[in-house]
N, C-alpha and C positions, 0 to 999 in steps of 0.2 A: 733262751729268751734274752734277748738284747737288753740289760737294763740301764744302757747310757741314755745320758740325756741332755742338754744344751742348759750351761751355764753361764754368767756374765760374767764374764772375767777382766780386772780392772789390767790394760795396758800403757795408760799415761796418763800423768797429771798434767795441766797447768795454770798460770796466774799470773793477772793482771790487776796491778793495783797504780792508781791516778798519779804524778808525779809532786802536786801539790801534798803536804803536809799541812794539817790543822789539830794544831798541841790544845793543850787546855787551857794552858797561858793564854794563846790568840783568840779562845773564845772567851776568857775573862774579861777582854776587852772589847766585847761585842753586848753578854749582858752579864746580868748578877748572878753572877759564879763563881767558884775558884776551880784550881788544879785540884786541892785537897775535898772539896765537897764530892766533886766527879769522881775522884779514884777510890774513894772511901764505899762512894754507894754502888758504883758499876765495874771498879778495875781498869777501866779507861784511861789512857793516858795520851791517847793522840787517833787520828781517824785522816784519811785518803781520801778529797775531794777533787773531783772531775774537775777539769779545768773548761772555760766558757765554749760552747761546740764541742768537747769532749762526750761521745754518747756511749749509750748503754750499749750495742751492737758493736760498736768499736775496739771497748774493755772486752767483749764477748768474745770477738776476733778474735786479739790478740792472746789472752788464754787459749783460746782452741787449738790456736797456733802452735801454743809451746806444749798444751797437749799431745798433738801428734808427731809435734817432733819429740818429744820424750817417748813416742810407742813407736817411735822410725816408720811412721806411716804419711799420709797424705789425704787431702780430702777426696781423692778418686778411689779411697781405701772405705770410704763412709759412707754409709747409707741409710742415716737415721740421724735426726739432729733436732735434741728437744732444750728450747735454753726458758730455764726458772725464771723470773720478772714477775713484778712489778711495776720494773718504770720504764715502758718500753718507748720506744725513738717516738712512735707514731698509736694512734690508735690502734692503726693497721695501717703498712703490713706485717706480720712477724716479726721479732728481732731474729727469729732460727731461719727465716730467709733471707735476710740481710747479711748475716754470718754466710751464710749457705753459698750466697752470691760473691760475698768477698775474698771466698777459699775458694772459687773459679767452677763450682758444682752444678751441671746442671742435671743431678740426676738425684736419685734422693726421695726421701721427704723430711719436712722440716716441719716443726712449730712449735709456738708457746706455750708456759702453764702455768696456773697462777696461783701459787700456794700460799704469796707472802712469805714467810721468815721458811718454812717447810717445802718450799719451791722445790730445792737440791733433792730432799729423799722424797718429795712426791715425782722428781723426774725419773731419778734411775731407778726407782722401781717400778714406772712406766718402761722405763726403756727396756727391763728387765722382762716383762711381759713380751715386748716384741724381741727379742732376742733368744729368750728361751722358747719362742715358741717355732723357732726355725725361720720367720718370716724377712728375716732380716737379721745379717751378718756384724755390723761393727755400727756404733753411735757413739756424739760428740754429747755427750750431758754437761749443760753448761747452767749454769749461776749468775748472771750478771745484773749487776743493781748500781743506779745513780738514784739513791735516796735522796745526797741533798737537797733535788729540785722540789721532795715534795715538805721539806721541812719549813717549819716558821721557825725563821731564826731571830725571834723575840721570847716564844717559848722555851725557856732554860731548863724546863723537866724533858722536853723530846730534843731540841738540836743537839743536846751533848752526845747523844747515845749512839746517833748511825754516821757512817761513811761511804765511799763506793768504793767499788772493785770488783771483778769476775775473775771466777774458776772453774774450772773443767776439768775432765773425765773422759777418757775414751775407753770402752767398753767394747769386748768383742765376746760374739757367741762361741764357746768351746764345746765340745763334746764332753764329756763328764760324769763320771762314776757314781758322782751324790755325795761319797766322803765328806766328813766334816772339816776333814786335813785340804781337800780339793778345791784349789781357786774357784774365787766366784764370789755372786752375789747369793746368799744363803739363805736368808729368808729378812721380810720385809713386811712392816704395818703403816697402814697409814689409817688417821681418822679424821672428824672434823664435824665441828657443831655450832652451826649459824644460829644458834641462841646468843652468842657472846661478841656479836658486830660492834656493839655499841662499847665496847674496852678497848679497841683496838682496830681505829678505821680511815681511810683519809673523807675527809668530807668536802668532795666534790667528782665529778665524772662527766664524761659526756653525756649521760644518759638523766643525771639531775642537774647539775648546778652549770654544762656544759664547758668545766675547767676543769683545771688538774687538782685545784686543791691542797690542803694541809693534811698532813699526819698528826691525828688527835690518839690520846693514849692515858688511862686510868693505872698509871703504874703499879701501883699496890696489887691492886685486882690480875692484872697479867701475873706479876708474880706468884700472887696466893695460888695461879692455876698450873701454874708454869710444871713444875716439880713433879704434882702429882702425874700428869698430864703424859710428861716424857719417860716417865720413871715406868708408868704402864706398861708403854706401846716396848721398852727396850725392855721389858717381863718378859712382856709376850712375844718377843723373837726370838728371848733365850729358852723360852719352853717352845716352840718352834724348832729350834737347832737344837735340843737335848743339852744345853751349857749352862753355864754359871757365869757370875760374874768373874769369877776368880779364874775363868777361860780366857777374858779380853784381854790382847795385850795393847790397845788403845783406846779409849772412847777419847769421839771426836765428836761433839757435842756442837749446836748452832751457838754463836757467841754474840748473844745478847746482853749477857751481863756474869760478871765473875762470881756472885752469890748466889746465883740460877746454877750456875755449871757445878759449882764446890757442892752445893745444895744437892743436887741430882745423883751426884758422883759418890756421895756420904749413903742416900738415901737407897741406893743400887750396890753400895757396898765395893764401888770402884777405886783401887789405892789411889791417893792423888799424883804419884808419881806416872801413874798411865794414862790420866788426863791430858789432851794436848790444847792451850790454851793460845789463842792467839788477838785476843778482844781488846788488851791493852795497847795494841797497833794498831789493829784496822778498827775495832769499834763495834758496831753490829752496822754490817754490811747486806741482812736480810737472805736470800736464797743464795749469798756468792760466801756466806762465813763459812760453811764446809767446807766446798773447795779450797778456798783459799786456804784455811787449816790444813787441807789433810796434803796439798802443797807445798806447806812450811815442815810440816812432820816428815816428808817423802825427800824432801832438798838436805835435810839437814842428818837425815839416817834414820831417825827414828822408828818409819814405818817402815818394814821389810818386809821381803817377801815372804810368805809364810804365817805372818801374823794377820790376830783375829782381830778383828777393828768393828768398833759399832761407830755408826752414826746417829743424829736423831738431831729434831728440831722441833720448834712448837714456833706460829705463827698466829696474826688475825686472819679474823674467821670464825672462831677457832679453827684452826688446820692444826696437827702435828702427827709426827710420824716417826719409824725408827728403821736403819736396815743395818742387817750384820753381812759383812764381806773380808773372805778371806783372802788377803793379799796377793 
C-alpha cells in the first residue's frame, strides 16, 4: 500500500517593508505620547508606513518577488495565489489578482482572505488544503497590509501600534512519507467567534457607512483574550503532531504586542530564546507580521532547514489560529 502523501513544503521567503520610517519620537509630535509610554506597554519602537500611492498589491508584489526568487522559481512555476488583507487596493478586484497580473500570470487562480491579524495562518492553511490535496502544485501565500490608511491618527491607544509591510511564502506540494522529521506543513488550527466584533473592528464599509473608516479597539479586552486564545489552538497542533513544546525550535508568533508574545511563549512553556520577535521594527503589521518575521528569522540564520517552527496569530473577529511547519 502506497502510504505517501502531498505535503506543503516551505520553498521561499520574502518581504517587503515601506521605505518611510515612523519612530515614536515622530509620533510624539503628532499626539500625547512618548517613546517610553509606547515601548513600556507594546515593545514598539518604530513601524514602516506606505508612502502617498504606495498600495497594498504593490508591497504584495514586491514580497512575492523576493519569494520566488529565494525558491529559484517564477510566476509561471505558480499556480495558486491567496494574499491575507485587510486593506486591499480596491473593494474589488482582488489584491491576489493584482499580484497575479504584475508577475505576468495568466494562468492560475488567485484570491483574498480576510482574517485580520490571522490572515497569514488562515491562508496557508487554506493553501495547504489545496496543495495536499493534489489539485494544485506550488502557491504564493502572501500577507500584505497598509494599516495606516485605516488608523485615526488622533487616537494615541490605536496609531502607535500598526505599520505596513508584506511577506510571503512560497509553498510547493511534495510527496511525503508523513514523518514528523519530513518537511512541510504539519498540522494546522484555525478558529473564530463573531461574538467579539465589537473589541476589535473598523467602523465603516461599503456596505454601512459606504467609507473606509477607522480602526476602533478595547485594548485590555483584546489582550485579556489574546493568550488564552493562541495558547489553545498552538495545544492543539501540538497534540495533532504528537510534540511538545520542548520540540519547537521557533515560535514565530503574530506581532502585536511584546507582552502578548512573552505572555504566550511563558504560558506554552516556550524558552524565550526560540521566540523570534520582530514588533519593535515593524509594529503590528496585521496578516504581513508572520511573514515578515519568519523573513527576518530565515535572512539572518536562525530558521534552518530542518527545524520545527509554529506560527500562530489571533485577530478581530475573533479570528486566530496556529500551524506547525517543518522547515
Amino acid at each position: 500500500m502506497n502510504t505517501q502523501s502531498f505535503r506543503s513544503v516551505v520553498r521561499g521567503v520574502g518581504a517587503c517593508l515601506p521605505d518611510r520610517v515612523l519612530t515614536n519620537a515622530d509620533l510624539a509630535k503628532m499626539v500625547d505620547t512618548s517613546d517610553e509610554w509606547i515601548q513600556q506597554r507594546t515593545g514598539i519602537r518604530q513601524r514602516h508606513i506606505a508612502a502617498p500611492g504606495e498600495t497594498t498589491s504593490q508591497l504584495a508584489t514586491r514580497a512575492a518577488q523576493e519569494a520566488l526568487a529565494n525558491a529559484g522559481l517564477t510566476g509561471a512555476d505558480i499556480d495558486l495565489i491567496l494574499v491575507a488583507t485587510a486593506t486591499p487596493d480596491y473593494t474589488f478586484p482582488a489584491v491576489a489578482t493584482q499580484v497575479q497580473a504584475n508577475l505576468g500570470m495568466q494562468h492560475g487562480v488567485a484570491f483574498d482572505l480576510q482574517a485580520v491579524c490571522s490572515g497569514f495562518v488562515f491562508a496557508a492553511a487554506t493553501a495547504d488544503k489545496f496543495l495536499a490535496s493534489g489539485s494544485h502544485k506550488r502557491a504564493l501565500v502572501i500577507g500584505a497590509e497598509t494599516f495606516s490608511r485605516l488608523l485615526d491618527w488622533e487616537d494615541r491607544t490605536t496609531c502607535v501600534l500598526f505599520g505596513d509591510g508584506a511577506g510571503a511564502i512560497v509553498l510547493e506540494a511534495q510527496l511525503s512519507d508523513g514523518k514528523l522529521t519530513s518537511p512541510g506543513i504539519i498540522a494546522s488550527q484555525l478558529r473564530s467567534d463573531g461574538r467579539y466584533r465589537s473589541k476589535l473592528y473598523v467602523d465603516g464599509g461599503p456596505s454601512t457607512t459606504q467609507t473606509v473608516g477607522h480602526l476602533r479597539m478595547e485594548g485590555r479586552e483584546v489582550f485579556r483574550h489574546a493568550v488564552g486564545m493562541v495558547t489553545d489552538v498552538v495545544k492543539a497542533c501540538f497534540a495533532d503532531a504528537g510534540v511538545t513544546a520542548a520540540d519547537v525550535d521557533w515560535f514565530v508568533p503574530h506581532q502585536a504586542n511584546r507582552r502578548i508574545i512573552d505572555a504566550s511563549a511563558e504560558k506554552l512553556g516556550i524558552a524565550p530564546d526560540k521566540v523570534v520577535k520582530t514588533v519593535d521594527r515593524h509594529g503590528n503589521t496585521s496578516a504581513a507580521s508572520i511573514p515578515l518575521a519568519l523573513a527576518v528569522a530565515c535572512r539572518d540564520g536562525r530558521i534552518k532547514k530542518g527545524d520545527l517552527v509554529m506560527i500562530e496569530a489571533m485577530g478581530g473577529g475573533f479570528t486566530w489560529g496556529a500551524a506547525l511547519i517543518r522547515w
